[in-house]
N, C-alpha and C positions, 0 to 999 in steps of 0.2 A: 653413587652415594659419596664417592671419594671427591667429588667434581662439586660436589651440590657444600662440602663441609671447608672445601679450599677456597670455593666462591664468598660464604658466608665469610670466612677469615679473613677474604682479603676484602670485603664490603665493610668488615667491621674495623679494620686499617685503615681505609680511605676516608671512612666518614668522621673519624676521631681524629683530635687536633695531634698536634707534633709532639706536644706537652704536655703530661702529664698534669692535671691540678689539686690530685693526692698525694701524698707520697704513698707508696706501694711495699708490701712485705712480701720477702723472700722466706718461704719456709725451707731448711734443709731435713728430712727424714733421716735419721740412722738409729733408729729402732733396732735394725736388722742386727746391729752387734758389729760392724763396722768388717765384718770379713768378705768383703766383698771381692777385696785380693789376694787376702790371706791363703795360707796352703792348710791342709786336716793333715793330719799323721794319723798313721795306726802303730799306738803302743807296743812292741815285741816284748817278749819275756827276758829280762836283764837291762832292758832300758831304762835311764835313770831321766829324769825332769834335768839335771845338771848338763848330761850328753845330748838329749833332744835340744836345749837352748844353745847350747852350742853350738851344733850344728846349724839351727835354722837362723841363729843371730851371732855369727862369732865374731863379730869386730861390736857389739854393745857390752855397756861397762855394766849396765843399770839390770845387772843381773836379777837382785832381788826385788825391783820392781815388776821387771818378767816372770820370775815366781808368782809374785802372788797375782799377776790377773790372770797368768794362765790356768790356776785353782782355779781361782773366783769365776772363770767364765768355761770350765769343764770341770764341775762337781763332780759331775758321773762316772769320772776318771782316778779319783783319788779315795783313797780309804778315810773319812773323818776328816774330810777338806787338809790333808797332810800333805804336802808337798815330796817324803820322802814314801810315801806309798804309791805309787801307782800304777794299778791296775793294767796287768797285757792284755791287748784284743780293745781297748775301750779307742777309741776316734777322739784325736786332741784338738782344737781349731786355736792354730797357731794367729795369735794377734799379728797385725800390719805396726812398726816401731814406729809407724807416722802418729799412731793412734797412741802411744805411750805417755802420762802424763797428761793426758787431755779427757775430758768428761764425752762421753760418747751419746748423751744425749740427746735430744735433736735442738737444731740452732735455730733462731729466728735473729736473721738479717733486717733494719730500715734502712729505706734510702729516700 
């Protein structure tokens, strides 16, 4: 089957010119919430959102932007979306700082 789907691929290479005579779109997906690098925490009891950003970001200045998407993208971690509640036991999905500032929706590339 693998023989019969490389063949097809490369039969539909050969017969196609060099050139493209469309242009072509590029979809990028990040649906997923953009953690694909990210690290999860598990909350302990006396842990604050101030010493967990620390930690996980300590050379970023843009503290309070890291507050609030870390609410914003683990409600189920904070008491009334509060940044100074949060919940021990609950699983945090620490953001990628690449992602900071930027829309995480999915992109559509032309070329």
């Amino acid at each position: 089957m693998k023989t019969i789907i490389c063949t097809l691929i490369f039969l539909v290479f050969i017969s196609g010119s060099a050139f493209a005579t469309e242009p072509f779109v590029v979809l990028q997906n990040r649906s997923d919430g953009g953690y694909a690098s990210s690290e999860n925490y598990i909350v302990k009891r006396g842990d604050t959102l101030a010493k967990i950003v620390a930690r996980f970001y300590p050379n970023n200045t843009g503290r309070t932007e890291l507050f609030r998407q870390i609410v914003a993208d683990n409600p189920h971690a904070f008491l009334r979306m509060n940044p100074n509640m949060l919940l021990a036991g609950k699983v945090l999905k620490m953001p990628n700082t690449s992602d900071m500032g930027q829309d995480r929706g999915d992109d559509i590339y032309f070329f």
